[in-house]
Residue frames as qw, qx, qy, qz and C-alpha x, y, z in Angstrom:
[[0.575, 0.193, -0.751, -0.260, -7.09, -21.50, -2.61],
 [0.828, -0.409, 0.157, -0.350, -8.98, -24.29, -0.53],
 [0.157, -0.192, 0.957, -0.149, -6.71, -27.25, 0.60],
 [0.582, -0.094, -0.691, -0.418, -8.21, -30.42, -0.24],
 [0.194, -0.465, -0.766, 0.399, -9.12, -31.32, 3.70],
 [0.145, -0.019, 0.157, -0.977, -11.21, -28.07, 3.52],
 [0.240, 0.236, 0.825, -0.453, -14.63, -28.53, 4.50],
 [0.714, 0.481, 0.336, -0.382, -16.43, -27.58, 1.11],
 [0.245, -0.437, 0.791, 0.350, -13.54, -29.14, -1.19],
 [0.372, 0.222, 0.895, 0.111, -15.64, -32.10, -2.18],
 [0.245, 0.749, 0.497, -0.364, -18.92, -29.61, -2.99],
 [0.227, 0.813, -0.313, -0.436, -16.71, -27.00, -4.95],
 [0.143, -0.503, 0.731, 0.438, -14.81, -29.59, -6.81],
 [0.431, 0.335, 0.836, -0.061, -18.03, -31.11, -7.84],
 [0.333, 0.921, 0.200, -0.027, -19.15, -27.72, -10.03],
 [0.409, -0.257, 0.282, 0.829, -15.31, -26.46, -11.29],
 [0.250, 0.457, 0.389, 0.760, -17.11, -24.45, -14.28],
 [0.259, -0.909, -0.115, -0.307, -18.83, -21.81, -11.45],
 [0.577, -0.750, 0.301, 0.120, -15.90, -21.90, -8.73],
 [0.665, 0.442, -0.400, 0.450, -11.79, -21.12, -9.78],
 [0.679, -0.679, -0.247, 0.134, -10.21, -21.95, -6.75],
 [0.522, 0.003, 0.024, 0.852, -6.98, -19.60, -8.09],
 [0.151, 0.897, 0.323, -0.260, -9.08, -16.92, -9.13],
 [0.379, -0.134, 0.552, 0.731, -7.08, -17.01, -12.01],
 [0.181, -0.211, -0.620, -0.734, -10.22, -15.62, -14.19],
 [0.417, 0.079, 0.038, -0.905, -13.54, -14.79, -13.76],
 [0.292, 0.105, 0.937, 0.163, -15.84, -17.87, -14.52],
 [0.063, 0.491, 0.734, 0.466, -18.93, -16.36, -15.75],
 [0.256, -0.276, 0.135, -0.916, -20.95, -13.11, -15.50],
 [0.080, -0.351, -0.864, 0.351, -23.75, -13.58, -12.77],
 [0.080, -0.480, -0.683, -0.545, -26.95, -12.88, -13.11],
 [0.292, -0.839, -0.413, 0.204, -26.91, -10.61, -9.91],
 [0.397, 0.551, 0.046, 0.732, -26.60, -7.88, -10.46],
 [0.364, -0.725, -0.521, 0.266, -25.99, -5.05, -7.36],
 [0.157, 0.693, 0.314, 0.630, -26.65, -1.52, -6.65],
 [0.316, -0.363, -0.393, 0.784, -26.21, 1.66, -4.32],
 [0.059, 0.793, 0.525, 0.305, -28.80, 3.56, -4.42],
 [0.477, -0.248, -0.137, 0.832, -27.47, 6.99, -3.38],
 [0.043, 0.915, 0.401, -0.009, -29.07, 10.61, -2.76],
 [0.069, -0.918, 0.143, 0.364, -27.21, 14.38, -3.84],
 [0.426, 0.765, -0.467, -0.123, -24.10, 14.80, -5.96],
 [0.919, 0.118, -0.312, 0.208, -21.71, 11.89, -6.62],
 [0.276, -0.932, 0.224, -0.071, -18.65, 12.02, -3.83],
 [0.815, 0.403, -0.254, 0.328, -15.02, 11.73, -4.21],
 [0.648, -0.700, 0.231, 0.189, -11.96, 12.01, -1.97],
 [0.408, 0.837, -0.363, -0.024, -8.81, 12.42, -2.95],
 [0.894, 0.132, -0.400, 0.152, -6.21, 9.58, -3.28],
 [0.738, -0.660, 0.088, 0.106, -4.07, 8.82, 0.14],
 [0.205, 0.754, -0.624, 0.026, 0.07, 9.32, -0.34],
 [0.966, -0.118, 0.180, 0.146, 1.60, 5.64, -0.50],
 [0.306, -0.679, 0.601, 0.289, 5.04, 5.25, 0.42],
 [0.284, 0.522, -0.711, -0.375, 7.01, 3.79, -2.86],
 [0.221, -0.152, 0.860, -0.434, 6.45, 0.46, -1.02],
 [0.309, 0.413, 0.796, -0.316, 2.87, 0.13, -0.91],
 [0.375, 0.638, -0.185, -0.646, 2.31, 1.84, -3.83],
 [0.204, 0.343, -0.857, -0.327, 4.12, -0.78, -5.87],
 [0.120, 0.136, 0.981, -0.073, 1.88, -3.42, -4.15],
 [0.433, 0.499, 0.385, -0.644, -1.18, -1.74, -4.12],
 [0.519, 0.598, -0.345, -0.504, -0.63, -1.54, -8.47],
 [0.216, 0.137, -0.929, -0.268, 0.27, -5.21, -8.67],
 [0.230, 0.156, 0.800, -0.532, -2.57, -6.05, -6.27],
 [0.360, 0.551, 0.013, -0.753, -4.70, -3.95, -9.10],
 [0.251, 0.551, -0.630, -0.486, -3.16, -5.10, -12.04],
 [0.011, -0.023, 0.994, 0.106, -3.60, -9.06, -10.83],
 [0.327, 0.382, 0.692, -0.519, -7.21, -8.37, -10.07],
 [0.425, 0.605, -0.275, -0.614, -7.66, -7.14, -13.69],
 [0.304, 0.452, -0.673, -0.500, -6.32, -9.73, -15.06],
 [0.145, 0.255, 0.956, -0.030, -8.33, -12.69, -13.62],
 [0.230, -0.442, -0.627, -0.599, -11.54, -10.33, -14.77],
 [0.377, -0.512, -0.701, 0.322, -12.43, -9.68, -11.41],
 [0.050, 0.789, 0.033, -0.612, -12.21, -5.75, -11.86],
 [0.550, 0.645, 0.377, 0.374, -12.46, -3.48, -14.50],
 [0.311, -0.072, -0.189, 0.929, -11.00, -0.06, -14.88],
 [0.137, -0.737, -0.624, 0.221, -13.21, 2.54, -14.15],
 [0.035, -0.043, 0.130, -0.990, -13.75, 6.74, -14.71],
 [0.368, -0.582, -0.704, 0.174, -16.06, 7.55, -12.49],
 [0.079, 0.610, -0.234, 0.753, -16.79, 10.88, -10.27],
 [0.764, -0.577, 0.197, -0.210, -17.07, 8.61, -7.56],
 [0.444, 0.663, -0.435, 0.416, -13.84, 8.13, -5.28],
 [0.605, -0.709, 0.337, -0.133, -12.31, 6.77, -2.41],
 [0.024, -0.836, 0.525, -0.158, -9.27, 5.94, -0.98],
 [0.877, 0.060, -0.460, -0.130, -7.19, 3.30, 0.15],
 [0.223, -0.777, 0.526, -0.265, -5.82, 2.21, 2.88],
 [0.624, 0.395, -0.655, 0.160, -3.14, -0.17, 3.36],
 [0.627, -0.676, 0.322, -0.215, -3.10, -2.52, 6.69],
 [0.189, 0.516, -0.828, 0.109, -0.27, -5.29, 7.71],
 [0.902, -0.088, -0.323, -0.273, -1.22, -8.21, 8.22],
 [0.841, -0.461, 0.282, 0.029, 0.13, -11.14, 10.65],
 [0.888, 0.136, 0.281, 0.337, 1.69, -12.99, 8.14],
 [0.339, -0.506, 0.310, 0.730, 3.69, -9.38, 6.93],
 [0.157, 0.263, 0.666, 0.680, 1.66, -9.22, 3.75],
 [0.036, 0.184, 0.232, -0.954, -0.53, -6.03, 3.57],
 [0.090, 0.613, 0.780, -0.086, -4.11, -5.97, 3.28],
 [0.022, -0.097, -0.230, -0.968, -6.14, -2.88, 0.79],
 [0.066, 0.698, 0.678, -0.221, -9.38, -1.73, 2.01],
 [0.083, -0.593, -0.333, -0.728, -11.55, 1.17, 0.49],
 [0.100, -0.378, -0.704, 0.593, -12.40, 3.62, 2.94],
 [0.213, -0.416, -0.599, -0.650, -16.24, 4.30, 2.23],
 [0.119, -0.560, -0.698, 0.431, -17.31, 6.19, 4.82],
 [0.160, 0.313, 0.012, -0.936, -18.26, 9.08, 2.93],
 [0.293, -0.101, -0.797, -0.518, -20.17, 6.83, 0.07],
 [0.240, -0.161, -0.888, 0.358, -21.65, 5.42, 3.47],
 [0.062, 0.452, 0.445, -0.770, -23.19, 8.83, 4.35],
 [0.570, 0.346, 0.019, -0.745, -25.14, 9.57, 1.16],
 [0.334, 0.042, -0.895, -0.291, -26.33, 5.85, 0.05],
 [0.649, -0.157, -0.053, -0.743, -29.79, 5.08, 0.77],
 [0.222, -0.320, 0.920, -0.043, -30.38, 2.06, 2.90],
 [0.342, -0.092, -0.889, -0.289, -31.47, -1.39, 1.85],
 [0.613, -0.137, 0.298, -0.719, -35.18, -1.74, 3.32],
 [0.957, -0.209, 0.157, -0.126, -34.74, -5.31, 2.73],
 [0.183, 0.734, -0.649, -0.079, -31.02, -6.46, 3.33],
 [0.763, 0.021, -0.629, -0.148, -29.91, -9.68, 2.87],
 [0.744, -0.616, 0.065, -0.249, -30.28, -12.06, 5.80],
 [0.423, -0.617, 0.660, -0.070, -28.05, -12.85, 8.56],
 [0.504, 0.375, -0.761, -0.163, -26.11, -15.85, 7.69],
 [0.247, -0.108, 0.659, -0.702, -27.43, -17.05, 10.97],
 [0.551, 0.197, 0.456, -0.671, -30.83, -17.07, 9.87],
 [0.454, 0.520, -0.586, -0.424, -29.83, -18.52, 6.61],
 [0.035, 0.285, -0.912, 0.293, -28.05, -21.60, 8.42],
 [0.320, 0.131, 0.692, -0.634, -31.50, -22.16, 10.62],
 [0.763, 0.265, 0.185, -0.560, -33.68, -22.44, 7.65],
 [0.595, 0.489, -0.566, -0.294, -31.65, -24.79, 6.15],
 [0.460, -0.437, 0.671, -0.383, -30.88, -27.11, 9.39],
 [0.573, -0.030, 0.785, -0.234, -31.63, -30.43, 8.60],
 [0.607, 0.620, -0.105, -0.486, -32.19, -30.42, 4.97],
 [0.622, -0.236, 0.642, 0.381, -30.40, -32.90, 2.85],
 [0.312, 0.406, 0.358, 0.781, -31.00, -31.37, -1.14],
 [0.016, 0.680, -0.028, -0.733, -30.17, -28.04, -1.94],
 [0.604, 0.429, 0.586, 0.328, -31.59, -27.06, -5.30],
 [0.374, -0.464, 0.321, 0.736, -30.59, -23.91, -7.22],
 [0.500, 0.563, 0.631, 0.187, -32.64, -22.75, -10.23]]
């Protein structure tokens, strides 16, 4: 959730029907749509042991992401793992670990651009239009 001194507050609170700042729900399907383009047999990995602990979180962590619409459930014969890090604050961060996906996925021959170079063509602009 942004705080209202955050620094695009005003901007997001100006479009609420494309931006929930709870991510209580989904707001609308987008119209991008993305893809991994991937070469040989589909690959899977078998699921990491989680201690009772992080198990439990890991399935609410799931369960809440379902329910704002932000995931779906999935059968697949593609698979990876999770892994579970601590955070500062003592609350545990879930990453996918996709380094096998990594090794048979075909790269982007145009990926999107640095956010850098993004920034620079926009530099002095005052409307931003959106079609």
């Amino acid at each position: 959730m942004l705080s209202q001194s955050h620094t695009f507050y005003d901007i997001l609170s100006q479009f609420p029907t494309t931006y929930d700042s709870q991510f209580r729900k989904a707001i609308s399907e987008s119209s991008v749509c993305h893809y991994l383009h991937t070469e040989g047999h589909p690959v899977s990995e078998k699921a990491r042991r989680l201690s009772p602990e992080k198990l439990k979180i890991a399935k609410a962590y799931f369960a809440d992401m379902q329910s704002k619409g932000l995931i779906t459930p999935s059968n697949s014969p593609w698979a990876s793992p999770i892994h579970m890090v601590l955070k500062k604050d003592g609350t545990w961060r879930i990453c996918g670990d996709y380094r096998r996906l990594n090794t048979v996925t075909i790269p982007d021959k145009y990926p999107v651009k640095r956010l850098q170079d993004f920034t620079a063509i926009l530099a002095n602009t005052k409307i931003f239009f959106y079609s």
